[in-house]
C-alpha positions in Angstrom: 15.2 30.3 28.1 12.6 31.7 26.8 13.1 29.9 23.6 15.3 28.1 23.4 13.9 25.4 26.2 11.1 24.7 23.4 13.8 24.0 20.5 14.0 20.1 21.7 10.0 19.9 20.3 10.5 22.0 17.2 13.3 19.4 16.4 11.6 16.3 17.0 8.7 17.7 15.1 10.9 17.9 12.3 12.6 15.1 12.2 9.3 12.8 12.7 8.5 15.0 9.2 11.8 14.7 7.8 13.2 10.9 8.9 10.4 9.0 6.6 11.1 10.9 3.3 15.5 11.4 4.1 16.0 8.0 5.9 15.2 5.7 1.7 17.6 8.2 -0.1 20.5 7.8 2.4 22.9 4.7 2.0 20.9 2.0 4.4 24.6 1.6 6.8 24.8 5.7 7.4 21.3 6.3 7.7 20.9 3.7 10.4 23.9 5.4 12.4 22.6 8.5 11.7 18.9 7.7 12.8 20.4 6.4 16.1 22.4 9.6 16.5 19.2 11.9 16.4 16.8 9.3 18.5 19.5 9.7 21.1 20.3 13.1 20.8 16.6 14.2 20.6 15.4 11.8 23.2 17.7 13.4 25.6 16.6 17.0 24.2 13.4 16.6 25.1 14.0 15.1 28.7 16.1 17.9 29.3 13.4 20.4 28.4 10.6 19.2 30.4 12.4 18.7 33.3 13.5 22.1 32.9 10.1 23.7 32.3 8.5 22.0 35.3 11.6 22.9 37.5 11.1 26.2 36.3 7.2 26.7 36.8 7.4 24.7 40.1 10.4 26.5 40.9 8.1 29.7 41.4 6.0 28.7 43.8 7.3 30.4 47.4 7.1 26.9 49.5 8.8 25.3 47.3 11.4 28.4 46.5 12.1 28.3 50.1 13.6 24.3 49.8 16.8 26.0 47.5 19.1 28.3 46.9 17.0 30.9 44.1 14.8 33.6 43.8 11.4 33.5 43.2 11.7 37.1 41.6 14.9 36.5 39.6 13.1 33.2 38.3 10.0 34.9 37.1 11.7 37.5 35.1 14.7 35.2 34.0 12.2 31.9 33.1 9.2 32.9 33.1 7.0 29.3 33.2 3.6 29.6 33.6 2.5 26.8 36.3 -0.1 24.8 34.1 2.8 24.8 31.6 5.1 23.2 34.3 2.4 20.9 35.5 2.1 19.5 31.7 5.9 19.5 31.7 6.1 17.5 34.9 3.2 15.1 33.7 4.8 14.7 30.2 8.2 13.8 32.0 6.7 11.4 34.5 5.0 9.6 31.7 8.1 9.1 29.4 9.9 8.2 32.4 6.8 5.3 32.6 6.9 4.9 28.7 10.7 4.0 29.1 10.6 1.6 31.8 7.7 -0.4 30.6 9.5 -0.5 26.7 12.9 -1.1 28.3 11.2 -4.4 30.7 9.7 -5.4 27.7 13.1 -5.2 25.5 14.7 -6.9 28.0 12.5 -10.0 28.4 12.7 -10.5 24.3 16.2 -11.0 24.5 16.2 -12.8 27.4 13.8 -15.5 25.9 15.8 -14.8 22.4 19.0 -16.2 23.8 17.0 -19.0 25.6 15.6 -19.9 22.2 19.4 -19.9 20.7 20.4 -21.9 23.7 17.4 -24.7 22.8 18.0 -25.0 18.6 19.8 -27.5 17.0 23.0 -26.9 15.5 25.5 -24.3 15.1 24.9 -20.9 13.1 22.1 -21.9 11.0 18.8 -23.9 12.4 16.2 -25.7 10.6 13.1 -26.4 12.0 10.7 -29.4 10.5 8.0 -26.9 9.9 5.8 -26.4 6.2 5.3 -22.7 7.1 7.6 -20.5 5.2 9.9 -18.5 7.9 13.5 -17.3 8.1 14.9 -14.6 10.9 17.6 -13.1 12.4 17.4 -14.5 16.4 20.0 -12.4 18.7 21.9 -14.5 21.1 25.5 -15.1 22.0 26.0 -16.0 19.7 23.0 -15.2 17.3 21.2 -17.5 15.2 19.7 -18.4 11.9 16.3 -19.9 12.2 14.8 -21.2 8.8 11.8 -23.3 8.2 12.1 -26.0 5.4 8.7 -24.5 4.0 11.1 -21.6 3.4 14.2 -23.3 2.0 11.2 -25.1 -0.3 9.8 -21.9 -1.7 13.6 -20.7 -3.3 16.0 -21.9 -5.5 19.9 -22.9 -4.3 21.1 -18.9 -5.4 18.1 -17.3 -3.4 18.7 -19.3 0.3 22.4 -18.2 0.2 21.1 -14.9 -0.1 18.3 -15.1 2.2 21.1 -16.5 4.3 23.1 -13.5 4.0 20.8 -11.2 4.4 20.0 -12.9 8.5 24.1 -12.8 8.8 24.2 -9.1 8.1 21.4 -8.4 10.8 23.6 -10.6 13.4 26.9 -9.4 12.7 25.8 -5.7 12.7 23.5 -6.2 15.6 20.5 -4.6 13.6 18.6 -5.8 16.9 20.4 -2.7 19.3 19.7 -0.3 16.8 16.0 -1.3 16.6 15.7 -1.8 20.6 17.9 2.0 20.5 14.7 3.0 18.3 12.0 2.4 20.5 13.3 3.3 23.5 14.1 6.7 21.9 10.5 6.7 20.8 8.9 5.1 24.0 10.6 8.8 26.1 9.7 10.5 23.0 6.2 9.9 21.2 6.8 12.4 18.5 10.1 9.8 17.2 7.9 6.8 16.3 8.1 8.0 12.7 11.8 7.6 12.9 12.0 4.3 14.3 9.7 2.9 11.5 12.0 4.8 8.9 14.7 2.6 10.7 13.1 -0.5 10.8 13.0 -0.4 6.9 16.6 1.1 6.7 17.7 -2.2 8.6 16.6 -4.2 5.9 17.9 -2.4 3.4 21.4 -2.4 5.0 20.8 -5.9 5.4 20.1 -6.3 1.3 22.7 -4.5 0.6 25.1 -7.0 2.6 23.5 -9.9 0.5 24.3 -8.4 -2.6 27.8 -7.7 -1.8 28.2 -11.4 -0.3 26.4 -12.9 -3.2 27.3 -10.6 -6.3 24.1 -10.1 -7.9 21.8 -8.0 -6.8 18.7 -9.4 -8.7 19.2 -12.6 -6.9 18.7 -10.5 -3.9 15.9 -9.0 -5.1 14.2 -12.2 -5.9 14.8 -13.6 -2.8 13.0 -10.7 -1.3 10.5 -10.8 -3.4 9.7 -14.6 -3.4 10.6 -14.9 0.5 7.5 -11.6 1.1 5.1 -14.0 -1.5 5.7 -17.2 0.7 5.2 -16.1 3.8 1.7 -13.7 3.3 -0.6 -14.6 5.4 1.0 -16.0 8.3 2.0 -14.4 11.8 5.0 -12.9 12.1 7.4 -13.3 14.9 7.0 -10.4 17.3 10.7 -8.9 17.9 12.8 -10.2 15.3 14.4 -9.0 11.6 13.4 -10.9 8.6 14.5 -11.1 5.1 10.4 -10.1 4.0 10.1 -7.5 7.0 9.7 -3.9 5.3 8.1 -2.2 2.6 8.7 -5.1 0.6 8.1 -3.4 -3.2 10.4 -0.8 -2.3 13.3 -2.8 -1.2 13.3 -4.7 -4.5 13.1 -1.5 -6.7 16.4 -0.2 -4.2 18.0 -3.7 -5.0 17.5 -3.3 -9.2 18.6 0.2 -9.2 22.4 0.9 -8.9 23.5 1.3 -5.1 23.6 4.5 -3.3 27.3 6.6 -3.3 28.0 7.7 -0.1 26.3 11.1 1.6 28.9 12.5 3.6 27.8 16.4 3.4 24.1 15.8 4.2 25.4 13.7 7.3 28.0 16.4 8.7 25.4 18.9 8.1 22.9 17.1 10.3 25.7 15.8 13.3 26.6 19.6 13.2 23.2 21.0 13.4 21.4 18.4 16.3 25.1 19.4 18.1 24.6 22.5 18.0 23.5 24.4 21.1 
């Protein structure tokens, strides 16, 4: 263990380097799985290691040896854990365990007033509210719904609603919301993922603009919804908690939507399951 106890931070170190430059050049729908994959995976990595180094270093102290069924001496030369090391290990594990439970409370209330929000808008799928500000999102609910401001619907043409329509249907029909809720958790236990769960808030709406331009056949319509929807609302407060068609890097997303899609990268993918599977 001497090792191989620390390999948990050498791989979230990596991937907070890695995920903002790797998540853009992945396909948006792959790299959003595969994002999830690692949050878990490393999330639970690095639970596992500092429980283990503060069992370890706390394990060495004779009072507490005497509680279970080890040896001080075996566990000093075995897993050797100095005991300020396993005091940070215990502190670090205490305060994700904090971290989690005050993200996770937090989560929870936003979908709980999200689906009493649903449960108050007119209509069926798609609501518009009598309001000049220019706003459109994804709301999750059961079902989900569509809210749109007619200062929105004013500020694009007939070709760029439907796609700033299909853009909010790809975010409910995927559930972008559990993979973004998946993110943060990961990142609340974790501090070092935060990177990664911004790289995924942009990949969301990239899958999403992807789905529009399948739906809708042109991808420069896309684009210029984007684009226009970004213009309209600047300057005005966003909605804490939800996906948006001008959420994201918004330049970059039109440049993705006016340069041929993305083939599919398989290797790269099995290469990193492999590799954040391996022991």
């Amino acid at each position: 263990m001497r090792f191989s106890v620390y390999v948990p931070f050498v791989v979230s170190a990596l991937l907070a380097l890695l995920a903002p430059w790797a998540a853009p050049r992945l396909p948006p729908r792959p790299a959003a799985w595969a994002l999830t994959c690692a949050a878990l995976v490393t999330a639970g990595g690095w639970v596992g290691a500092l429980a283990l180094l503060a069992f370890t270093g706390v394990g060495q102290i004779p009072e507490v040896a005497e509680q279970g069924p080890w040896s001080v001496s075996v566990l000093q030369a075995e897993n050797p854990v100095r005991l300020v090391v396993a005091v940070i290990g215990g502190l670090a594990l205490a305060g994700s365990a904090v971290a989690l439970g005050v993200a996770a409370r937090r989560h929870l209330r936003g979908l709980l007033k999200a689906r009493r929000d649903c449960r108050r808008l007119p209509g069926g799928e798609l609501a518009v509210i009598d309001d000049p500000v220019p706003e459109a999102y994804a709301l999750p609910g059961a079902p989900g719904r569509i809210v749109v401001s007619r200062g929105m619907l004013r500020a694009l043409d007939d070709a760029e609603r439907q796609a700033l329509l299909a853009h909010e249907r790809a975010h409910l029909r995927h559930r972008h919301h559990a993979f973004q809720i998946t993110w943060r958790l990961a990142a609340a236990v974790n501090p070092l993922l935060r990177p990664l769960a911004t790289s995924g808030a942009f990949v969301l709406e990239r899958w999403a603009d992807e789905e529009a331009a399948a739906v809708t056949g042109d991808r420069t319509v896309v684009a210029r919804a984007v684009a226009r929807a970004a213009l309209a609302t600047s300057g005005t407060r966003r909605r804490p908690g939800v996906l948006a068609a001008d959420g994201g890097p918004v330049p970059r997303r039109v440049k993705a939507l006016l340069a041929p899609p993305r083939s599919p990268w398989r290797l790269p993918l099995i290469a990193g399951g492999r590799l954040l599977a391996a022991p």
